[in-house]
N, C-alpha and C positions, 0 to 999 in steps of 0.2 A: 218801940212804940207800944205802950199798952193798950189795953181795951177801952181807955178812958177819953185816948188822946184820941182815940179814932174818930172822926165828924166826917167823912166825905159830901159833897156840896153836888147832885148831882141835878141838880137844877135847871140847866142848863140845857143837859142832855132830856130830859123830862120836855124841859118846853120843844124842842126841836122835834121831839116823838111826837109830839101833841098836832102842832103845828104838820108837818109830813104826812099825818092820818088823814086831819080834816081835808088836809087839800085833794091828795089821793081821795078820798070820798066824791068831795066836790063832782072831780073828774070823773067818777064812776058809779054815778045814781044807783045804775042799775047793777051792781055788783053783786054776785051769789053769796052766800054766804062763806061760802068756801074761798071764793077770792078773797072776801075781806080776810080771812082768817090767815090766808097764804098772804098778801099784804104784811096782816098785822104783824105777824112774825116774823118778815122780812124784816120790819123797820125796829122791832122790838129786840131782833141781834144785836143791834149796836151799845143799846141799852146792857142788853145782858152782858158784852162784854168788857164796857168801862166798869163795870160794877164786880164782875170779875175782878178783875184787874188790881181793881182800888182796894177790893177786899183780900186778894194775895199780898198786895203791895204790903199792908199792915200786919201781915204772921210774924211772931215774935223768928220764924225759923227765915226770914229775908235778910237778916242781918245776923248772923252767928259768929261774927267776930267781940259783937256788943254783950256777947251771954257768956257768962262762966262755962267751962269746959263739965260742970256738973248737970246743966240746963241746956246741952247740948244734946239733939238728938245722937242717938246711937247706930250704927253699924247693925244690919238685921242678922248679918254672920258671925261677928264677932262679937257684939255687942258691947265694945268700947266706944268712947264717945268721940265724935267726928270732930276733922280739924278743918277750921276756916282756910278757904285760900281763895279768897276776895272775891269782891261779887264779879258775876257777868250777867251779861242781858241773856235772856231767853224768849225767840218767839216762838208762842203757839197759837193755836187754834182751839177757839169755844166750839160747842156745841150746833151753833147758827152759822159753823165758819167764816167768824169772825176774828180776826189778828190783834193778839194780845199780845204785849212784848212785857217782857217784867225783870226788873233788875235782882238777881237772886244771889246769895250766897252760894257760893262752890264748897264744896266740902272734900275729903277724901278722909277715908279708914285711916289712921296712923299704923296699924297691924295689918291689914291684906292689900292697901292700897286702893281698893274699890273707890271711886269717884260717882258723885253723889251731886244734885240739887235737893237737900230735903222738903219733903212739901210739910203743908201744917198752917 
């Protein structure tokens, strides 16, 4: 995917944020500023990590079987260029510990063996 094709539509998630504040407000007139703040962040994890997400999802380095062995990241020891060995999923964790799962290219060194998700 290049940087062209990229559009994610997060629309969706926006309205749902939107919506979840006001109501939590509603519910909490009297809120400190510090709750809303502890609030906002809560509900604003989710956000950050579909957007995470969508935004890993599109690294030209998620698909390394689709890129020349030239335009492959390299090996930081050997510095020969990594071999695809088909994707798998990964999950992690954002910063708001939120669960990201991302389907990534596996790599290994073809010279030390070292096994690899490259990031990018």
């Amino acid at each position: 995917m290049t940087s062209e094709q990229f559009e994610p539509d997060w629309s969706d998630i926006f309205q749902e944020v939107q919506q979840e504040m006001t109501m939590w407000r509603r519910a909490h007139p009297k809120a400190t500023l510090y709750q809303i703040e502890l609030e906002n962040e809560r509900v604003l994890a989710r956000l950050h990590a579909r957007m995470v997400g969508d935004l890993a999802a599109a690294s030209a380095n998620s698909d390394l079987a689709a890129r020349p062995p030239e335009e492959r990241p390299s090996c930081p020891d050997c510095r020969v260029p990594l071999i695809a060995r088909g994707k798998k999923q990964r999950a992690l964790r954002t910063h708001g510990d939120q669960a990201v799962s991302l389907d990534r290219s596996a790599a290994t060194c073809p010279q030390c063996g070292r096994a690899f998700f490259p990031s990018g």
